[in-house]
C-alpha positions, 0 to 999 in steps of 0.5 A: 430278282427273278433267275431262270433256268431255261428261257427270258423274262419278258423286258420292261422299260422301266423298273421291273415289277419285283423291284417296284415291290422292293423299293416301296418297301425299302422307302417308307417305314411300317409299324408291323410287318407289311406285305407289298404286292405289286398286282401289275406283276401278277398281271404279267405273270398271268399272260406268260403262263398263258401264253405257255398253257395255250389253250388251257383255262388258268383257275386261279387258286384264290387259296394263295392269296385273296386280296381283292385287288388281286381278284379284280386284276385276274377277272379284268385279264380274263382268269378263272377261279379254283375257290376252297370255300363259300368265302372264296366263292362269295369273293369272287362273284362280288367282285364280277366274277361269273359263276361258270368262271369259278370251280368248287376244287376242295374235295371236303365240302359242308353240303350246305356250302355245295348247295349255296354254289349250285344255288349260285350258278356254279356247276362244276365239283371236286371229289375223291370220295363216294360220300363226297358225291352223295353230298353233291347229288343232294344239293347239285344234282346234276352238276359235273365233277372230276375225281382227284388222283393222288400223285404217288411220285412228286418231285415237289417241294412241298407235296400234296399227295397225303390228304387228297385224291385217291389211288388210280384203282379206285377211281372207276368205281367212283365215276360208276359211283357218280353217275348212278347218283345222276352226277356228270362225271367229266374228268380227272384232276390231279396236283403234282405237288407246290412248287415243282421246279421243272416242267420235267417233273412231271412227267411219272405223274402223266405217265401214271395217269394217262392210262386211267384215262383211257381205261374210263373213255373205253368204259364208256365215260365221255370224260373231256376235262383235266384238271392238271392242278398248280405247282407252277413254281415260284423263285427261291433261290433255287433255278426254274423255268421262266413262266411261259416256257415251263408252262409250254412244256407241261402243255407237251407232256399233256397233250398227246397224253389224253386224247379226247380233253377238250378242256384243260385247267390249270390252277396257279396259285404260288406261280402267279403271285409269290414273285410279286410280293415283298414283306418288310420285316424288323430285326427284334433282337441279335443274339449268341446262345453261348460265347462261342457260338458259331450261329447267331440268332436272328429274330425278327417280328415276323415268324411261322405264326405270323405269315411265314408257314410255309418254312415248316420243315424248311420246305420254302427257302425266301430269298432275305435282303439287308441294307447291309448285304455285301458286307462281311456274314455269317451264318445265323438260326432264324426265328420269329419273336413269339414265345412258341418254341416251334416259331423257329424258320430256318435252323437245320440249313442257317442262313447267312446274313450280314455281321452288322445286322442288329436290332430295328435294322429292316429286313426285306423277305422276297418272293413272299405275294402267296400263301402269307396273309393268309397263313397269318394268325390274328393275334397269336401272342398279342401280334397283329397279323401281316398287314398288305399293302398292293401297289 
Protein backbone atom coordinates (compact mmCIF):
# COMPACT_ATOMS: atom_id res chain seq x y z
CA UNK A 1 0.00 0.00 0.00
CA UNK A 2 0.99 3.41 -0.83
CA UNK A 3 1.51 5.82 2.71
CA UNK A 4 1.65 9.58 2.46
CA UNK A 5 3.02 12.08 4.65
CA UNK A 6 1.50 15.12 3.48
CA UNK A 7 -1.41 15.22 0.85
CA UNK A 8 -3.75 12.11 -1.28
CA UNK A 9 -3.60 9.71 -3.60
CA UNK A 10 -5.63 10.09 -6.35
CA UNK A 11 -9.00 7.89 -6.05
CA UNK A 12 -9.92 4.94 -8.10
CA UNK A 13 -13.14 3.14 -8.57
CA UNK A 14 -11.61 0.09 -8.66
CA UNK A 15 -8.73 -1.87 -7.16
CA UNK A 16 -5.95 0.37 -7.21
CA UNK A 17 -3.22 -0.34 -9.28
CA UNK A 18 -0.29 -1.67 -6.30
CA UNK A 19 -2.94 -4.12 -5.78
CA UNK A 20 -3.95 -4.90 -9.07
CA UNK A 21 0.05 -6.10 -8.96
CA UNK A 22 -0.65 -7.76 -5.89
CA UNK A 23 -3.32 -9.91 -6.74
CA UNK A 24 -1.80 -11.06 -10.18
CA UNK A 25 0.76 -12.07 -8.24
CA UNK A 26 -0.67 -13.94 -5.51
CA UNK A 27 -3.34 -15.79 -8.42
CA UNK A 28 -1.10 -17.41 -10.47
CA UNK A 29 2.02 -19.49 -9.81
CA UNK A 30 5.63 -18.84 -11.32
CA UNK A 31 8.59 -21.00 -11.77
CA UNK A 32 11.38 -18.51 -11.04
CA UNK A 33 11.22 -15.20 -9.60
CA UNK A 34 8.55 -12.78 -11.25
CA UNK A 35 8.43 -8.94 -11.63
CA UNK A 36 4.79 -7.87 -12.26
CA UNK A 37 4.69 -4.31 -13.22
CA UNK A 38 1.27 -2.65 -13.78
CA UNK A 39 2.22 0.01 -16.70
CA UNK A 40 -1.50 1.68 -15.88
CA UNK A 41 0.16 2.59 -12.31
CA UNK A 42 3.05 4.09 -13.78
CA UNK A 43 0.80 5.95 -15.88
CA UNK A 44 -0.70 7.66 -13.09
CA UNK A 45 2.32 8.37 -11.29
CA UNK A 46 3.49 10.20 -14.41
CA UNK A 47 0.68 12.84 -14.24
CA UNK A 48 0.76 13.27 -10.60
CA UNK A 49 4.26 14.22 -10.86
CA UNK A 50 3.44 16.34 -13.59
CA UNK A 51 1.01 17.88 -12.50
CA UNK A 52 3.46 18.82 -9.37
CA UNK A 53 6.33 19.82 -11.64
CA UNK A 54 4.14 22.23 -13.63
CA UNK A 55 6.11 23.22 -16.34
CA UNK A 56 9.29 21.07 -15.80
CA UNK A 57 9.76 18.27 -18.99
CA UNK A 58 9.76 14.71 -17.06
CA UNK A 59 12.94 12.60 -18.68
CA UNK A 60 12.38 9.35 -17.59
CA UNK A 61 15.58 7.49 -16.37
CA UNK A 62 15.06 4.67 -18.85
CA UNK A 63 18.08 3.12 -16.13
CA UNK A 64 15.16 2.37 -13.63
CA UNK A 65 13.49 0.06 -15.82
CA UNK A 66 13.60 -0.54 -19.35
CA UNK A 67 10.51 -2.61 -20.37
CA UNK A 68 9.12 -1.80 -23.30
CA UNK A 69 5.94 -1.68 -22.28
CA UNK A 70 7.03 0.70 -19.82
CA UNK A 71 8.79 2.95 -22.63
CA UNK A 72 5.91 2.89 -25.20
CA UNK A 73 3.15 3.98 -22.25
CA UNK A 74 5.47 7.10 -21.20
CA UNK A 75 6.13 8.11 -24.85
CA UNK A 76 2.07 7.68 -25.38
CA UNK A 77 1.78 10.26 -22.04
CA UNK A 78 4.02 12.43 -23.63
CA UNK A 79 7.53 11.54 -21.31
CA UNK A 80 10.88 12.57 -22.06
CA UNK A 81 13.76 10.30 -21.82
CA UNK A 82 17.47 10.61 -19.69
CA UNK A 83 19.12 7.49 -21.67
CA UNK A 84 22.60 6.02 -20.34
CA UNK A 85 23.56 4.38 -23.18
CA UNK A 86 23.39 3.77 -27.09
CA UNK A 87 20.98 0.81 -26.07
CA UNK A 88 18.73 3.18 -24.34
CA UNK A 89 18.81 5.50 -26.91
CA UNK A 90 18.05 2.79 -29.64
CA UNK A 91 15.20 1.90 -27.15
CA UNK A 92 13.57 4.66 -27.30
CA UNK A 93 13.90 5.91 -30.93
CA UNK A 94 12.56 2.18 -31.72
CA UNK A 95 9.65 2.64 -29.84
CA UNK A 96 8.53 6.33 -31.32
CA UNK A 97 10.39 8.21 -29.38
CA UNK A 98 11.84 11.51 -31.24
CA UNK A 99 15.24 12.47 -30.63
CA UNK A 100 14.63 16.04 -29.31
CA UNK A 101 12.70 13.70 -26.51
CA UNK A 102 15.63 12.17 -25.39
CA UNK A 103 19.08 13.28 -23.58
CA UNK A 104 22.54 11.57 -23.46
CA UNK A 105 22.71 12.10 -19.26
CA UNK A 106 25.84 9.61 -18.53
CA UNK A 107 28.69 11.90 -18.01
CA UNK A 108 31.18 8.66 -19.31
CA UNK A 109 30.32 8.35 -22.88
CA UNK A 110 32.49 6.16 -25.44
CA UNK A 111 32.79 8.65 -28.42
CA UNK A 112 31.61 6.25 -30.57
CA UNK A 113 28.21 6.15 -28.65
CA UNK A 114 28.28 10.40 -28.80
CA UNK A 115 28.80 10.22 -32.39
CA UNK A 116 26.00 7.65 -33.08
CA UNK A 117 23.22 10.04 -30.84
CA UNK A 118 24.57 13.21 -32.88
CA UNK A 119 24.00 11.12 -35.81
CA UNK A 120 20.76 10.22 -34.51
CA UNK A 121 19.24 13.56 -34.04
CA UNK A 122 20.01 13.78 -30.39
CA UNK A 123 21.67 17.20 -29.46
CA UNK A 124 21.55 17.43 -25.91
CA UNK A 125 25.04 15.97 -23.39
CA UNK A 126 25.94 15.63 -20.07
CA UNK A 127 29.35 16.27 -18.79
CA UNK A 128 31.61 16.93 -15.93
CA UNK A 129 34.63 16.86 -17.30
CA UNK A 130 37.13 18.73 -19.76
CA UNK A 131 38.20 15.48 -21.84
CA UNK A 132 34.36 14.73 -21.57
CA UNK A 133 33.75 17.85 -23.63
CA UNK A 134 36.55 17.40 -26.10
CA UNK A 135 34.87 13.71 -27.12
CA UNK A 136 31.60 15.91 -27.46
CA UNK A 137 33.33 18.53 -29.75
CA UNK A 138 34.88 15.54 -31.90
CA UNK A 139 31.84 13.85 -32.91
CA UNK A 140 28.67 16.63 -31.80
CA UNK A 141 30.02 19.57 -32.67
CA UNK A 142 27.92 22.15 -31.86
CA UNK A 143 25.57 20.05 -29.55
CA UNK A 144 24.37 21.73 -26.23
CA UNK A 145 25.72 20.33 -22.61
CA UNK A 146 25.06 21.05 -19.07
CA UNK A 147 27.66 20.40 -16.71
CA UNK A 148 26.83 18.12 -13.66
CA UNK A 149 27.54 19.42 -9.96
CA UNK A 150 28.20 17.10 -7.35
CA UNK A 151 25.98 17.55 -4.33
CA UNK A 152 27.87 17.79 -1.14
CA UNK A 153 24.97 17.70 1.17
CA UNK A 154 22.29 14.79 0.32
CA UNK A 155 19.79 13.69 2.70
CA UNK A 156 19.02 10.59 0.53
CA UNK A 157 18.93 7.42 0.93
CA UNK A 158 20.98 6.27 -1.27
CA UNK A 159 23.63 9.16 -2.48
CA UNK A 160 25.18 9.79 -5.83
CA UNK A 161 27.59 12.32 -4.86
CA UNK A 162 30.98 10.26 -5.18
CA UNK A 163 31.17 9.12 -8.90
CA UNK A 164 29.40 12.20 -10.74
CA UNK A 165 29.69 15.83 -11.04
CA UNK A 166 32.29 18.31 -10.02
CA UNK A 167 32.55 20.79 -7.36
CA UNK A 168 31.01 24.22 -7.91
CA UNK A 169 34.67 25.76 -8.28
CA UNK A 170 35.33 23.95 -11.07
CA UNK A 171 32.47 24.47 -13.06
CA UNK A 172 33.18 27.77 -14.91
CA UNK A 173 36.12 26.89 -16.45
CA UNK A 174 34.39 23.86 -17.91
CA UNK A 175 31.43 26.07 -19.36
CA UNK A 176 34.82 28.45 -20.65
CA UNK A 177 36.10 24.93 -21.58
CA UNK A 178 33.04 24.12 -23.71
CA UNK A 179 32.61 27.13 -25.58
CA UNK A 180 36.24 27.39 -26.77
CA UNK A 181 35.62 23.86 -28.28
CA UNK A 182 32.34 25.50 -29.97
CA UNK A 183 30.05 23.34 -27.47
CA UNK A 184 26.67 25.49 -26.36
CA UNK A 185 26.91 25.44 -22.75
CA UNK A 186 23.34 25.94 -21.61
CA UNK A 187 22.90 24.85 -17.99
CA UNK A 188 23.74 22.95 -14.82
CA UNK A 189 22.51 19.56 -13.51
CA UNK A 190 22.53 18.04 -10.48
CA UNK A 191 21.11 15.07 -8.69
CA UNK A 192 20.17 14.94 -4.88
CA UNK A 193 20.73 11.65 -4.29
CA UNK A 194 17.68 8.26 -4.93
CA UNK A 195 15.45 8.30 -2.80
CA UNK A 196 15.05 11.82 -0.67
CA UNK A 197 12.01 11.32 1.11
CA UNK A 198 11.01 14.89 1.47
CA UNK A 199 10.58 17.55 -0.81
CA UNK A 200 12.51 19.73 2.20
CA UNK A 201 15.62 17.89 1.48
CA UNK A 202 16.52 19.61 -0.97
CA UNK A 203 16.71 22.78 -0.05
CA UNK A 204 21.09 23.07 0.86
CA UNK A 205 21.46 21.48 -2.65
CA UNK A 206 19.65 24.72 -4.43
CA UNK A 207 20.63 26.87 -1.79
CA UNK A 208 24.29 25.59 -2.86
CA UNK A 209 24.01 25.97 -6.26
CA UNK A 210 22.01 28.96 -7.20
CA UNK A 211 24.76 31.24 -6.46
CA UNK A 212 26.89 29.32 -9.23
CA UNK A 213 24.24 30.03 -11.31
CA UNK A 214 24.05 33.37 -11.17
CA UNK A 215 27.90 33.77 -11.13
CA UNK A 216 27.69 32.07 -14.95
CA UNK A 217 24.68 34.25 -16.20
CA UNK A 218 26.88 37.54 -15.03
CA UNK A 219 29.79 36.06 -16.98
CA UNK A 220 28.04 36.18 -19.83
CA UNK A 221 26.77 32.64 -20.23
CA UNK A 222 23.19 32.66 -21.54
CA UNK A 223 22.42 29.45 -19.36
CA UNK A 224 18.76 28.60 -19.63
CA UNK A 225 18.36 24.97 -18.61
CA UNK A 226 18.54 22.99 -15.28
CA UNK A 227 18.62 19.68 -15.12
CA UNK A 228 17.33 19.25 -11.23
CA UNK A 229 17.81 15.36 -11.50
CA UNK A 230 15.48 12.43 -10.06
CA UNK A 231 15.24 11.47 -6.28
CA UNK A 232 11.73 11.32 -6.45
CA UNK A 233 11.18 9.09 -3.86
CA UNK A 234 9.22 5.82 -3.71
CA UNK A 235 7.35 3.90 -0.74
CA UNK A 236 9.31 1.76 1.59
CA UNK A 237 8.01 1.48 4.76
CA UNK A 238 9.21 4.90 5.41
CA UNK A 239 6.36 8.16 5.14
CA UNK A 240 6.87 10.39 1.67
CA UNK A 241 5.08 13.19 0.27
CA UNK A 242 2.31 12.03 -1.96
CA UNK A 243 3.66 12.61 -5.77
CA UNK A 244 2.19 15.85 -7.18
CA UNK A 245 2.77 17.51 -3.67
CA UNK A 246 6.36 16.51 -3.23
CA UNK A 247 6.94 17.36 -6.78
CA UNK A 248 4.81 20.84 -6.20
CA UNK A 249 7.10 21.58 -3.53
CA UNK A 250 10.70 21.02 -5.12
CA UNK A 251 9.20 23.26 -7.99
CA UNK A 252 9.06 26.18 -5.10
CA UNK A 253 12.30 25.79 -3.79
CA UNK A 254 13.64 26.08 -7.77
CA UNK A 255 12.09 28.62 -9.15
CA UNK A 256 12.89 31.82 -7.48
CA UNK A 257 16.16 30.26 -7.16
CA UNK A 258 17.34 30.38 -10.86
CA UNK A 259 15.98 33.10 -12.89
CA UNK A 260 16.70 33.16 -16.28
CA UNK A 261 15.62 28.85 -16.62
CA UNK A 262 13.53 28.80 -19.34
CA UNK A 263 13.72 25.19 -19.22
CA UNK A 264 13.63 22.81 -16.47
CA UNK A 265 14.03 18.86 -16.38
CA UNK A 266 13.43 16.40 -14.19
CA UNK A 267 14.71 12.80 -14.40
CA UNK A 268 12.19 10.35 -12.28
CA UNK A 269 13.12 7.01 -12.43
CA UNK A 270 12.50 4.98 -8.94
CA UNK A 271 9.44 7.78 -8.51
CA UNK A 272 7.58 6.54 -11.40
CA UNK A 273 8.01 2.93 -11.28
CA UNK A 274 9.22 1.25 -8.00
CA UNK A 275 5.32 1.34 -6.65
CA UNK A 276 4.06 -0.18 -9.47
CA UNK A 277 5.84 -3.29 -9.28
CA UNK A 278 5.35 -6.59 -7.15
CA UNK A 279 7.89 -9.49 -7.27
CA UNK A 280 6.82 -13.03 -6.49
CA UNK A 281 9.46 -14.92 -4.75
CA UNK A 282 9.76 -18.44 -3.04
CA UNK A 283 10.92 -19.58 0.39
CA UNK A 284 13.90 -22.07 -0.45
CA UNK A 285 14.82 -23.10 3.16
CA UNK A 286 13.83 -21.76 6.96
CA UNK A 287 16.76 -22.19 9.26
CA UNK A 288 18.43 -21.43 12.89
CA UNK A 289 22.10 -21.45 13.06
CA UNK A 290 22.24 -22.67 16.60
CA UNK A 291 19.30 -23.95 19.09
CA UNK A 292 19.26 -20.96 20.57
CA UNK A 293 19.10 -18.57 17.91
CA UNK A 294 16.90 -15.85 18.32
CA UNK A 295 17.16 -14.91 14.42
CA UNK A 296 15.69 -17.34 11.90
CA UNK A 297 17.25 -17.47 8.29
CA UNK A 298 14.94 -16.82 5.66
CA UNK A 299 16.21 -17.74 2.13
CA UNK A 300 14.57 -17.04 -0.59
CA UNK A 301 15.04 -17.74 -4.54
CA UNK A 302 15.79 -14.42 -5.08
CA UNK A 303 18.94 -12.27 -3.57
CA UNK A 304 21.39 -9.31 -4.11
CA UNK A 305 22.65 -11.21 -7.40
CA UNK A 306 19.21 -11.74 -8.87
CA UNK A 307 17.17 -8.44 -8.61
CA UNK A 308 17.68 -7.36 -5.35
CA UNK A 309 21.06 -4.75 -5.38
CA UNK A 310 19.83 -1.98 -4.14
CA UNK A 311 19.83 -3.89 -0.18
CA UNK A 312 23.25 -3.24 -0.22
CA UNK A 313 24.13 -1.90 2.97
CA UNK A 314 20.32 -1.98 3.57
CA UNK A 315 20.06 1.28 2.01
CA UNK A 316 16.35 0.07 0.46
CA UNK A 317 14.19 -1.46 3.10
CA UNK A 318 10.98 -3.52 0.61
CA UNK A 319 8.05 -3.79 2.08
CA UNK A 320 7.76 -8.35 2.15
CA UNK A 321 4.04 -9.66 2.69
CA UNK A 322 3.13 -13.48 3.39
CA UNK A 323 -0.23 -15.62 3.37
CA UNK A 324 0.86 -15.72 6.63
CA UNK A 325 1.00 -12.07 7.70
CA UNK A 326 -1.06 -11.63 11.10
CA UNK A 327 0.25 -14.19 12.54
CA UNK A 328 2.44 -14.48 15.45
CA UNK A 329 6.48 -13.30 14.11
CA UNK A 330 9.74 -13.13 14.58
CA UNK A 331 12.80 -11.56 13.55
CA UNK A 332 14.51 -13.18 10.71
CA UNK A 333 18.24 -12.45 8.43
CA UNK A 334 17.25 -12.38 4.84
CA UNK A 335 19.27 -13.90 2.38
CA UNK A 336 19.24 -15.05 -1.15
CA UNK A 337 20.02 -18.61 -2.14
CA UNK A 338 23.28 -18.24 -4.14
CA UNK A 339 26.46 -19.99 -2.78
CA UNK A 340 28.14 -15.95 -2.61
CA UNK A 341 28.30 -15.12 1.01
CA UNK A 342 27.77 -11.62 0.35
CA UNK A 343 23.96 -12.31 -0.98
CA UNK A 344 22.68 -11.63 2.37
CA UNK A 345 19.61 -8.41 2.49
CA UNK A 346 18.62 -7.64 5.19
CA UNK A 347 20.92 -8.63 8.73
CA UNK A 348 22.12 -5.80 10.63
CA UNK A 349 18.23 -4.40 10.80
CA UNK A 350 16.36 -8.28 10.62
CA UNK A 351 13.01 -8.14 9.58
CA UNK A 352 10.01 -9.66 11.20
CA UNK A 353 8.04 -12.04 9.41
CA UNK A 354 5.54 -14.86 10.41
CA UNK A 355 6.52 -17.85 12.76
CA UNK A 356 4.79 -20.12 10.11
CA UNK A 357 6.55 -19.10 6.96
CA UNK A 358 8.41 -22.32 5.52
CA UNK A 359 9.65 -23.83 2.78
CA UNK A 360 7.61 -23.21 -1.02
CA UNK A 361 5.40 -20.75 1.04
CA UNK A 362 5.30 -17.59 -1.75
CA UNK A 363 6.59 -14.33 -0.73
CA UNK A 364 5.57 -11.04 -2.32
CA UNK A 365 8.29 -8.14 -2.52
CA UNK A 366 6.37 -4.49 -2.79
CA UNK A 367 7.46 -1.48 -4.41
CA UNK A 368 10.16 -3.55 -6.37
CA UNK A 369 8.88 -2.01 -10.49
CA UNK A 370 12.70 0.18 -10.41
CA UNK A 371 16.06 -0.66 -10.45
CA UNK A 372 15.51 -4.89 -10.46
CA UNK A 373 15.59 -6.58 -13.70
CA UNK A 374 18.01 -4.59 -14.58
CA UNK A 375 20.15 -5.37 -11.65
CA UNK A 376 19.44 -9.17 -12.41
CA UNK A 377 22.65 -11.24 -13.35
CA UNK A 378 21.93 -13.79 -16.11
CA UNK A 379 22.97 -16.57 -14.60
CA UNK A 380 25.03 -16.23 -11.62
CA UNK A 381 25.34 -19.51 -9.98
CA UNK A 382 23.14 -21.30 -12.78
CA UNK A 383 19.83 -18.93 -11.80
CA UNK A 384 17.81 -17.75 -14.18
CA UNK A 385 17.22 -13.82 -13.95
CA UNK A 386 14.05 -12.23 -12.89
CA UNK A 387 11.53 -12.70 -15.08
CA UNK A 388 8.69 -9.69 -15.54
CA UNK A 389 5.57 -9.87 -16.43
CA UNK A 390 3.70 -6.20 -17.17
CA UNK A 391 -0.22 -6.05 -16.83
Amino acid sequence: MNAYATGLAPAHSHISPIRRAEAYARAHDFDRPTLILDVDQVADQFHAIRRGLGRAAIHYAVKANPAREVIARLIEEGAHFDAASRAEIELCLSLGARPEQISFGNTVKKSADIAFAWTAGISLFAADAEEELEKIAENAPGAEIFIRLIVSQSEADWPLSRKFGVQPRAAMPLLHRARALGLRPVGFSFHVGSQTRQAAMWRPTVDEFAPLWAEARAAGFDLDLLNIGGGFPAFYNEAIDAPEAYARDVMALVEPRFPGARRIMAEPGRGLVAEAGVIAAEVVLVSRKSPDDLHRWVYLDIGRFSGLAETEGEAIRYQIATDHDGLPAGPCVLAGPSCDSADVLYERRPVELPLALKSGDKVIIRATGAYTTTYSSVGFNGFPPLDMVCI
